[in-house]
N, C-alpha and C positions, 0 to 999 in steps of 0.2 A: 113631293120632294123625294127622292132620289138617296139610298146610302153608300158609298164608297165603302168596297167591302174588301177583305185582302182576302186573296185567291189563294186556293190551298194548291198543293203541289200539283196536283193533276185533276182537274174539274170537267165531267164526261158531261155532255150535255145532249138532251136526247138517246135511242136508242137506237133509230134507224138508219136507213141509209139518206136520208132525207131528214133534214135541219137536225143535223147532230155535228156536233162542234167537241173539241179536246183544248181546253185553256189550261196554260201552265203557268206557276207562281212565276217560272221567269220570262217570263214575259210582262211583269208587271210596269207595266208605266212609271207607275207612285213609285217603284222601291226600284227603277233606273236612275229615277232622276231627281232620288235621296241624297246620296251620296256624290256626284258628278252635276255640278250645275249645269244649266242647258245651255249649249254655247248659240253661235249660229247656226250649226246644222239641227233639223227638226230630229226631234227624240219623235221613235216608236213604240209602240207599246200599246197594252190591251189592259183595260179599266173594265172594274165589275161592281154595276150596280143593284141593287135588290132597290126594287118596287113595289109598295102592298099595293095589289088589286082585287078588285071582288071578281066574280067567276062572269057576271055580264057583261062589266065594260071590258075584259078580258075577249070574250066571245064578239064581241060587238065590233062590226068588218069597219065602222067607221074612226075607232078609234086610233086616235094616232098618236105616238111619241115623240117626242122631241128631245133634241140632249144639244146644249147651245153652249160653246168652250171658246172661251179667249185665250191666247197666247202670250206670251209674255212684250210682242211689241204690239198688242191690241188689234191683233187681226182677229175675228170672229168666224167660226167655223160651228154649221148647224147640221144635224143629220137628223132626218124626219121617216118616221115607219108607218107605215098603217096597218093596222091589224090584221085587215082584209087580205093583204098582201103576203104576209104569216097563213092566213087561213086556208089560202086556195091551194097551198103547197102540199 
């Protein structure tokens, strides 16, 4: 399981020029759609999770992630990673 974590103001990810990312608190999904319920148009936004992993299933090219989110009229939406796919970059 997965922790919904709240994003600090400006979270540098990576150092290079290659899978390195900039996430900002406002960009927060949670803390858009706090305050403003979600109507019909789709809310955007960027959710950060913390994962404990050990350092092999980490390294291990077959492992894959998955993060599987319902909406509020129960559409289902699944986005799948493989590790491998991280690795070769």
């Amino acid at each position: 399981m997965a922790q919904l974590t709240m994003i600090p103001d400006n979270l540098r990810l990576g150092g290079g020029s290659i899978n390195s990312a900039v996430i900002r608190a406002s960009d927060a999904l949670d803390v858009k759609t706090a305050k403003d319920p979600v109507a019909a148009t789709p809310a955007d936004g960027t959710l950060l999770f913390y994962v404990p992993l050990k350092k092999p299933v980490v390294l291990d090219p077959s492992t894959r992630l998955e993060l599987s989110v319902k909406d509020i009229h129960g559409s289902e939406s699944v986005a799948r990673q493989l590790m491998g796919d991280w690795l070769q970059r």
